[in-house]
C-alpha positions as CSV (number, residue, x, y, z in Angstrom):
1,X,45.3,-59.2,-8.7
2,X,46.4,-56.1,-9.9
3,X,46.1,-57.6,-13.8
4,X,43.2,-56.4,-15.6
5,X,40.1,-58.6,-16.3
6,X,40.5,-60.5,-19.5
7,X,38.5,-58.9,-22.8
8,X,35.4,-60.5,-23.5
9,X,35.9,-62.5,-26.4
10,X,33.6,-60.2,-28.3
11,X,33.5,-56.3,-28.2
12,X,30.7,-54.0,-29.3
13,X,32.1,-51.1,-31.1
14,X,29.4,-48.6,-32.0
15,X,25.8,-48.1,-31.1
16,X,24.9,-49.2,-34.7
17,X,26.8,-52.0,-34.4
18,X,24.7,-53.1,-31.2
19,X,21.2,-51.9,-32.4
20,X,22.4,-54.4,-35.8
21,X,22.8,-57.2,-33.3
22,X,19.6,-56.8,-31.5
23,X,17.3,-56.4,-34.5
24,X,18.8,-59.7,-36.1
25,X,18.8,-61.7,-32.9
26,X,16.4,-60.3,-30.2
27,X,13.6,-63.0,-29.7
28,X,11.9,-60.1,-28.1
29,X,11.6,-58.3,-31.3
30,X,10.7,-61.3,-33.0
31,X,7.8,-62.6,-30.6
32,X,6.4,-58.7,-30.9
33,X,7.0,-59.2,-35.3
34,X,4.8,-62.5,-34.8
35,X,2.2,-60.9,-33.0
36,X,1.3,-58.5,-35.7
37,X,1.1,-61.8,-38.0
38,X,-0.8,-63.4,-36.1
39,X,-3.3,-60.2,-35.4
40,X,-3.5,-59.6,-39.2
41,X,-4.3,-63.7,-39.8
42,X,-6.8,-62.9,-37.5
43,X,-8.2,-60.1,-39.0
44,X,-8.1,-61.4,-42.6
45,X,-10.2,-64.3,-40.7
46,X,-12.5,-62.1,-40.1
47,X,-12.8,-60.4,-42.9
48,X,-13.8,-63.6,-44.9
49,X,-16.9,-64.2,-42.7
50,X,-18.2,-60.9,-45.1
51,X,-16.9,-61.5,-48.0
52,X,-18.7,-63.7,-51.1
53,X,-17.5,-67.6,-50.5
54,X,-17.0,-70.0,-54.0
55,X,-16.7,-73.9,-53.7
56,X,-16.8,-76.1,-56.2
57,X,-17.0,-80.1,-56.1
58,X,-16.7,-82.7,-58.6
59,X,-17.8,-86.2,-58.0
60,X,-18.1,-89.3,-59.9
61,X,-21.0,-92.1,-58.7
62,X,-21.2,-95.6,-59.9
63,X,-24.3,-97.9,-58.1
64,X,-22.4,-101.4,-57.3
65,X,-26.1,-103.2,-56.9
66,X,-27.2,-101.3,-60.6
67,X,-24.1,-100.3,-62.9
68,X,-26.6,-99.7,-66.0
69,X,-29.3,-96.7,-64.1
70,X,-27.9,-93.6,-63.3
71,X,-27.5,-93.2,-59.7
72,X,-29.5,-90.4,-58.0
73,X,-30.7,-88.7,-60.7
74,X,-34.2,-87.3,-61.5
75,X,-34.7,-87.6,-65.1
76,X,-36.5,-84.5,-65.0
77,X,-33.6,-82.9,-64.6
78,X,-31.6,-84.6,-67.8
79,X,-33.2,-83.3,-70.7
80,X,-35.2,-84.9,-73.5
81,X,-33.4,-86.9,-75.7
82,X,-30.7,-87.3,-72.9
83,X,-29.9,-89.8,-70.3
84,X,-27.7,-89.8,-67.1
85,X,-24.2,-91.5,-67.8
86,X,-23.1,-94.8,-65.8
87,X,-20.8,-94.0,-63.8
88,X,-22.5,-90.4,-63.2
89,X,-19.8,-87.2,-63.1
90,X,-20.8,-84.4,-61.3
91,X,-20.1,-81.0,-60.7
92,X,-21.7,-78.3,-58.1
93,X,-20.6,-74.8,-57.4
94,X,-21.9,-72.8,-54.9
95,X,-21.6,-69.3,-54.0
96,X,-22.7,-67.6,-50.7
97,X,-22.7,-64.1,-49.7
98,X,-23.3,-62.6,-46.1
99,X,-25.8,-59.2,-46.3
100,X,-27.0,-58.7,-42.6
101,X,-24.5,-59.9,-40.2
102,X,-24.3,-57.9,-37.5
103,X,-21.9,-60.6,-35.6
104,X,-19.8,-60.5,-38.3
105,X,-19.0,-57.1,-38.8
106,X,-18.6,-56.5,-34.5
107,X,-15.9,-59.7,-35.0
108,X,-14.2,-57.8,-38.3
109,X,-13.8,-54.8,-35.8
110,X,-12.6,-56.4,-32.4
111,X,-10.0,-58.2,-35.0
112,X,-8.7,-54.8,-36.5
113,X,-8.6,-53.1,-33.4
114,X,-6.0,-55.9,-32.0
115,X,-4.1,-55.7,-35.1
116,X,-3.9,-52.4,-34.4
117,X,-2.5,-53.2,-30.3
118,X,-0.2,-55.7,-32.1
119,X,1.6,-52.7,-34.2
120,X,1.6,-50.6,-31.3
121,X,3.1,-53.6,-29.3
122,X,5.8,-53.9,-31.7
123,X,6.7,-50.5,-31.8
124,X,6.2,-50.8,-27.7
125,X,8.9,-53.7,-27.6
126,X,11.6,-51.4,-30.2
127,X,11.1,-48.9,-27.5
128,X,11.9,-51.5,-24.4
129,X,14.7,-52.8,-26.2
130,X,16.5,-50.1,-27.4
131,X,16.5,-48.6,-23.5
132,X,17.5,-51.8,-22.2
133,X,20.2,-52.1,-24.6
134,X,21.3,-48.5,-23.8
135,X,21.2,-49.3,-20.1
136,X,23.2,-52.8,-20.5
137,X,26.1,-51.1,-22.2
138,X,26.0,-48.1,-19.9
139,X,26.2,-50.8,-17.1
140,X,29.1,-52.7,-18.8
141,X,30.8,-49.6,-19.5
142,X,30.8,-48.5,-15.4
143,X,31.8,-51.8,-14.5
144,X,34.5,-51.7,-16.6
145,X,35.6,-48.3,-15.4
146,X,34.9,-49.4,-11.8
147,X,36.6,-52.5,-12.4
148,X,39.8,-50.1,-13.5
149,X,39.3,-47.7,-10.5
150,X,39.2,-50.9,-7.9
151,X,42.7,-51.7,-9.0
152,X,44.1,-48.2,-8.5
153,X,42.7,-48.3,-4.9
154,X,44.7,-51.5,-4.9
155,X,47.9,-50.2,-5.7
156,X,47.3,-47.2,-3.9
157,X,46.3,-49.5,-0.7
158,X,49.8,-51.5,-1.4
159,X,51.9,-48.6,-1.6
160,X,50.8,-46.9,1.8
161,X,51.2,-50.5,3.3
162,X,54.5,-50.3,2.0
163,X,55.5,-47.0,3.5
164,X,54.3,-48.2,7.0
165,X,56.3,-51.5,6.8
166,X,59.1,-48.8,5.9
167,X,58.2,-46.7,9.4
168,X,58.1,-49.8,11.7
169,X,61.2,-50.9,10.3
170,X,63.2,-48.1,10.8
171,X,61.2,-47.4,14.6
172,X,58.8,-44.6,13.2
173,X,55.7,-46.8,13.6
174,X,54.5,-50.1,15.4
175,X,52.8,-53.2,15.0
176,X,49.4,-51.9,15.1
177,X,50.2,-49.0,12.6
178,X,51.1,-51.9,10.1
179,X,47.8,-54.3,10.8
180,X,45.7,-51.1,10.0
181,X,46.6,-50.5,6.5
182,X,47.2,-54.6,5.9
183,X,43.5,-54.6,6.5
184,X,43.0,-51.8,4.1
185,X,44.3,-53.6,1.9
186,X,42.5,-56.8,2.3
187,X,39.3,-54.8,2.3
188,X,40.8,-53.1,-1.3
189,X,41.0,-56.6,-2.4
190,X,37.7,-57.4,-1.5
191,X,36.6,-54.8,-3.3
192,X,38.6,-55.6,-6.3
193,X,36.8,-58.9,-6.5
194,X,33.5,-58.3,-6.0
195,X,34.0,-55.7,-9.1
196,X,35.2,-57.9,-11.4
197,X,32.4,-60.3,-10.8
198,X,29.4,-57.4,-11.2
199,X,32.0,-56.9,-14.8
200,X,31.6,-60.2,-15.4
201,X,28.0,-60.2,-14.9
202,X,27.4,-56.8,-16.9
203,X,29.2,-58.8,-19.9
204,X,27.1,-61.9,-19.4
205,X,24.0,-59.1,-19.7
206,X,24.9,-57.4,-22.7
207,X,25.6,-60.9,-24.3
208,X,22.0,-62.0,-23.4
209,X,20.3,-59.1,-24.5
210,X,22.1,-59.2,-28.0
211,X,21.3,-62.6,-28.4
212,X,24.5,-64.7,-27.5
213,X,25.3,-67.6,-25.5
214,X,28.6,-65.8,-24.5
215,X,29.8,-62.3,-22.5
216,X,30.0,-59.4,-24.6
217,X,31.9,-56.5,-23.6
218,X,32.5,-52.7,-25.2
219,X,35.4,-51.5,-27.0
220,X,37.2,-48.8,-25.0
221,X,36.6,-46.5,-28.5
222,X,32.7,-46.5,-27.6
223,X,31.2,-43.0,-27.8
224,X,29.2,-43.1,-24.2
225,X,28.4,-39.7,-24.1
226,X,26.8,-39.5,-27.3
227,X,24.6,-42.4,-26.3
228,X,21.6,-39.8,-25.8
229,X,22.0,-38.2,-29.7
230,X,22.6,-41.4,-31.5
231,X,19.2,-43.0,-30.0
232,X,18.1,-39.7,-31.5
233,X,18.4,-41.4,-35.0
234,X,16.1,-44.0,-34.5
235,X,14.1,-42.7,-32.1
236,X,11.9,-40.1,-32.2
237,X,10.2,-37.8,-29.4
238,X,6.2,-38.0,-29.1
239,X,3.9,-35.2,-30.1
240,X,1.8,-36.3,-26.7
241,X,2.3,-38.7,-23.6
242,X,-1.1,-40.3,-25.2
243,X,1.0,-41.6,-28.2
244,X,3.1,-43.6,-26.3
245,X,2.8,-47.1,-27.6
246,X,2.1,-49.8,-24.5
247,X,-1.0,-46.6,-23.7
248,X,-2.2,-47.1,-27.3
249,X,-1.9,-51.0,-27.6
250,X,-4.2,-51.0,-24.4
251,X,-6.6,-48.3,-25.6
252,X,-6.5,-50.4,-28.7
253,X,-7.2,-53.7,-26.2
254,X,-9.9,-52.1,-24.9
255,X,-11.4,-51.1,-28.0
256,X,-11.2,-54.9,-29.2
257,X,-12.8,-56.0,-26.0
258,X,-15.8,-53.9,-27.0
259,X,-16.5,-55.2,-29.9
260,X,-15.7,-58.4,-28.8
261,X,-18.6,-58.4,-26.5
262,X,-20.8,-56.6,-28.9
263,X,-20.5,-59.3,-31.5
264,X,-21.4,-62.0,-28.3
265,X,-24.5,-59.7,-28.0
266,X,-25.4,-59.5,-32.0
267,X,-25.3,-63.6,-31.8
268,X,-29.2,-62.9,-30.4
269,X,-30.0,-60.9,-34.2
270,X,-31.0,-62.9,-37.1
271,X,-28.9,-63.0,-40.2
272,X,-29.4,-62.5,-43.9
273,X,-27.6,-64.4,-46.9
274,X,-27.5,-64.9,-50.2
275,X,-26.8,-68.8,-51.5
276,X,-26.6,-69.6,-55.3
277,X,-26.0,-73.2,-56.7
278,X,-24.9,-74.4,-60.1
279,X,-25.4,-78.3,-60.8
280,X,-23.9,-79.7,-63.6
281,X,-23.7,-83.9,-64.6
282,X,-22.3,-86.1,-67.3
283,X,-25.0,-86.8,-70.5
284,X,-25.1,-89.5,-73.3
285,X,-25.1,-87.8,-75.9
286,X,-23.4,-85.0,-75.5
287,X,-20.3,-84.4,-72.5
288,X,-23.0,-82.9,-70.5
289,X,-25.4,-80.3,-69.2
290,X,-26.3,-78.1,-66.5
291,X,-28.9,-79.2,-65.2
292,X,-30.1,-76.9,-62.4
293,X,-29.3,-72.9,-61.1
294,X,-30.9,-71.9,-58.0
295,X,-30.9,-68.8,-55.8
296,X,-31.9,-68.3,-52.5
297,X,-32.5,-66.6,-50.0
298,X,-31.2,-67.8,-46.2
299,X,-32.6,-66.4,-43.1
300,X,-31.4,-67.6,-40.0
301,X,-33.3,-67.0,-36.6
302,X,-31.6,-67.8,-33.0
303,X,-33.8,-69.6,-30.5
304,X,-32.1,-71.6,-27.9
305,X,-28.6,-72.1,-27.2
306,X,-28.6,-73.5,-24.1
307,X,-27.4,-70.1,-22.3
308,X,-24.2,-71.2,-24.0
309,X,-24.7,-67.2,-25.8
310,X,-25.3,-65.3,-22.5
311,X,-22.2,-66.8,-20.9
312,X,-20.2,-66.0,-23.9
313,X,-21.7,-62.2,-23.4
314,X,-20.4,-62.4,-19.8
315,X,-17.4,-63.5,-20.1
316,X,-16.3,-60.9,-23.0
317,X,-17.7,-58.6,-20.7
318,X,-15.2,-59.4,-17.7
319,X,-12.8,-59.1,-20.6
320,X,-13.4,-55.9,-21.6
321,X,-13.4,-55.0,-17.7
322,X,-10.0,-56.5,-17.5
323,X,-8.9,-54.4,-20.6
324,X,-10.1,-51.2,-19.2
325,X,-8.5,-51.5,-16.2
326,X,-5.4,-52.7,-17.7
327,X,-5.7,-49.1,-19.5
328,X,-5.8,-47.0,-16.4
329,X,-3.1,-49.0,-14.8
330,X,-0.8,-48.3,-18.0
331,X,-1.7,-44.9,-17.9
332,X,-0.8,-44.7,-14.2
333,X,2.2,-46.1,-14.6
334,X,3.6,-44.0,-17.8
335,X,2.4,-40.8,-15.8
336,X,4.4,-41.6,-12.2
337,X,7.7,-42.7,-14.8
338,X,7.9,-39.6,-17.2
339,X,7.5,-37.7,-13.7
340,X,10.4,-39.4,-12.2
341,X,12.6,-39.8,-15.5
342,X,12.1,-35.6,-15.8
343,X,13.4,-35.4,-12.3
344,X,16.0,-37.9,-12.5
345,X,18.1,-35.7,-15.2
346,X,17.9,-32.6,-12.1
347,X,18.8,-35.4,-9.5
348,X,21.8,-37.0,-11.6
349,X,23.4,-33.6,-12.2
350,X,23.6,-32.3,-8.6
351,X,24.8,-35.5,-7.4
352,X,27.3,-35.5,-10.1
353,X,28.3,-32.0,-8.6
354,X,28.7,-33.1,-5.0
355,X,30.2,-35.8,-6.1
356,X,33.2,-34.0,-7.7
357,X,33.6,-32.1,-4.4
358,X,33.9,-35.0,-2.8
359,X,36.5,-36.6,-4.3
360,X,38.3,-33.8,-4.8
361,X,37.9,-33.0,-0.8
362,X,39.3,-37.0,-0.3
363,X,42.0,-36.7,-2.6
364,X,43.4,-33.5,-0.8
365,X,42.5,-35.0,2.4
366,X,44.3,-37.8,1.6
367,X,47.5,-36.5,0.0
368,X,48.0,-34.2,3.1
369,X,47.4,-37.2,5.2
370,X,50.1,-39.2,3.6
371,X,52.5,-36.2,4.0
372,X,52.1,-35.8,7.7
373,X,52.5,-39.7,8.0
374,X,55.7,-39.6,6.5
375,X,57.4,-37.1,8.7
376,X,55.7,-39.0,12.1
377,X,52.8,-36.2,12.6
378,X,49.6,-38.5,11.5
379,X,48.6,-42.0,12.4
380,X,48.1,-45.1,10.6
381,X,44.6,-44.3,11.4
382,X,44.3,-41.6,9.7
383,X,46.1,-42.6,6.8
384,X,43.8,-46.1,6.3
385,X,40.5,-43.9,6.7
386,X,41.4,-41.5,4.6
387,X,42.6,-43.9,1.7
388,X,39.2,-46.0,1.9
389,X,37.4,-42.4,1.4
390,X,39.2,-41.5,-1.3
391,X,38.4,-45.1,-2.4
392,X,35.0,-44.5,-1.7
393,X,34.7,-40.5,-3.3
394,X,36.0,-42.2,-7.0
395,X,34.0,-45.2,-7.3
396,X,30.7,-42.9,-6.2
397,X,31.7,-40.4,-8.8
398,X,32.3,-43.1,-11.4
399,X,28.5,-44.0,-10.6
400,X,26.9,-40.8,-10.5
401,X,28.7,-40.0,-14.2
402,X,26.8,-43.3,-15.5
403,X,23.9,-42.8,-13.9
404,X,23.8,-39.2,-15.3
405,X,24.1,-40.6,-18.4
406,X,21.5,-43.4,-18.0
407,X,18.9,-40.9,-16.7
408,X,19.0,-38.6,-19.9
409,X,18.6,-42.0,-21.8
410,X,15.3,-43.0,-19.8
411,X,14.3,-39.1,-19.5
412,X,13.9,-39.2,-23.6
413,X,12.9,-43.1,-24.5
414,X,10.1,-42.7,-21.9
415,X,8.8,-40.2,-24.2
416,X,10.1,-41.5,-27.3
417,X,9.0,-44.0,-29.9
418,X,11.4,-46.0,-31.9
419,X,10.8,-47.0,-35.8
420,X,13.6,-48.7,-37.0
């Protein structure tokens, strides 16, 4: 037991090295990239509802019953000295052009104002990932150190066994004396295995979060306590808490519910168009003519929908509510966790201290406890409680050093957006 966990097949060198990994293979980052696409289909969607709109169609007509007169065709429209071919070819373009659309424009601006949630969802989910990623290799790091520190407990639980199998032998001790620390050192092993299953775990993490099927673990050379000032290079610190981007995708929500419902509401408005047609056919003699060019003008006037409008006005309403209250939830939330990600930095330093003092008290305690133990003054007792806090004092410093690190990570990506 006292052999060290096998390397993961795969070790993460550098933080550039991991950041690579996650922008190629993050399906995180690649749901948020396809949410701006999709936003900005949308809003070029939009868009076209206002802009002028061309078709042209050809067709060519031939009357079964009567293959020698022209099918469909007023003559009027032919031309002296002209007739309609047999089969007829025809061509039509028509152009259109929205001028009052008051829908419209209310749908062009709920559509830009997701687009612009989207981008600030992306830039959201950079955020997210790069301080999960920092906390998954500051977890696989600790487990790996704690992993190390469980097997020095081990071999410090076996060698005081061995010194009280030395003292019963030779009379100094007694049977219970030798039970004790045999227990300690079941309850080191114990230890010892439940820490190389949370490092096993912390691999399969950091594998899952860079996008493999496999446990990734971190190269002993990895720069920990630089973690904080290389996120520094792809991160940046916010001018204001308002600029954080999951508070201004869901201000931006908000402001697409709005207009949302306001283009339900301008349904009610009449709207004003512009249509222009150009009709061309086939002529004997000549290739052809065009025949007609009309414009007009298109007013369209709601009347009854069936109350299909007002519950379309309702339910973009209870969206907008949704959206709105979404918003203050959001801004709740980033409020109560810069708070505590300011404090934690305090809080993981002070325990950091008292953690030292600990395990410096527990080793001392412990080496003076040995000492009396060899020359008959202390108990087995003694000896087995003062190894398991000893025990105890390193891996709790081990933890607090991490989690010192972790909370100066969280204390600048809670207030941090990330561009890269």
């Amino acid at each position: 037991m006292l052999t060290p966990v096998p390397p993961a097949p795969r070790l993460v060198k550098t933080w550039d090295e991991a950041l690579t990994l996650l922008r190629e293979r993050s399906t995180d980052l690649r749901s948020a990239e396809a949410g701006v696409e999709r936003a900005g289909g949308r809003s070029r969607q939009a868009l076209s509802v206002l802009l002028p709109n061309a078709r042209a169609q050809a067709s060519v007509v031939h009357d079964v019953l009567n293959p020698d007169v022209p099918s469909g065709v007023n003559p009027a429209i032919v031309g002296s000295g002209r007739t309609a071919t047999t089969p007829l070819g025809s061509v039509t373009a028509t152009l259109t052009q929205a001028v009052v659309d008051v829908s419209a424009w209310r749908g062009l601006s709920s559509a830009r104002a997701a687009e612009t949630g989207a981008v600030a969802n992306l830039q959201d989910a950079r955020r997210r990932l790069t301080l999960g990623l920092a906390q998954v290799l500051v977890a696989t790091v600790a487990a790996e150190r704690a992993a190390e520190i469980n097997r020095v407990n081990l071999q410090r639980a076996l060698e005081r066994a061995a010194l009280t199998q030395r003292s019963f032998e030779l009379g100094a001790g007694n049977q219970l004396d030798v039970v004790r620390v045999n227990q300690d050192v079941a309850v080191a092993r114990g230890a010892l295995v439940a820490g190389d299953e949370q490092l096993r775990q912390a691999r399969e993490a950091l594998g899952f979060a860079l996008g493999f099927g496999q446990p990734l673990g971190v190269d002993p050379s990895f720069n920990l306590q630089g973690l904080v000032d290389q996120t520094r290079k792809d991160c940046a610190p916010l001018e204001g808490l308002d600029t954080r981007p999951d508070l201004v995708a869901a201000r931006a929500q908000v402001e697409s519910a709005r207009d949302s419902r306001r283009q339900a509401s301008a349904g009610y408005l009449p709207t004003l168009g512009v249509s222009s047609t150009l009709y061309g056919l086939t002529t004997a003699p000549g290739f052809g003519r065009f025949a007609t060019w009309n414009v007009a003008a298109v007013l369209s006037v709601p009347l009854w929908e069936g109350g299909g409008r007002g519950g379309l006005v309702r339910e973009r309403a209870g969206v907008e509510a949704q959206a709105e209250a979404a918003l203050e939830s959001a801004r709740r939330d980033v409020e109560i966790e810069v708070a505590r990600a300011r404090r934690g930095v305090e809080v993981a330093e002070s325990l950091v201290k008292t953690a030292i003092e600990s395990r410096d008290l527990a080793e001392r305690t412990d080496r003076l406890t040995r000492r009396s133990f060899e020359v008959g003054r202390g108990s087995s007792l003694e000896l087995v409680q003062s190894g398991a806090a000893l025990r105890q004092a390193e891996l709790t410093l081990v933890l607090r050093e991490f989690e010192l690190v972790q909370a100066r990570l969280d204390a600048f990506l809670t207030e941090a957006r990330c561009d890269w």
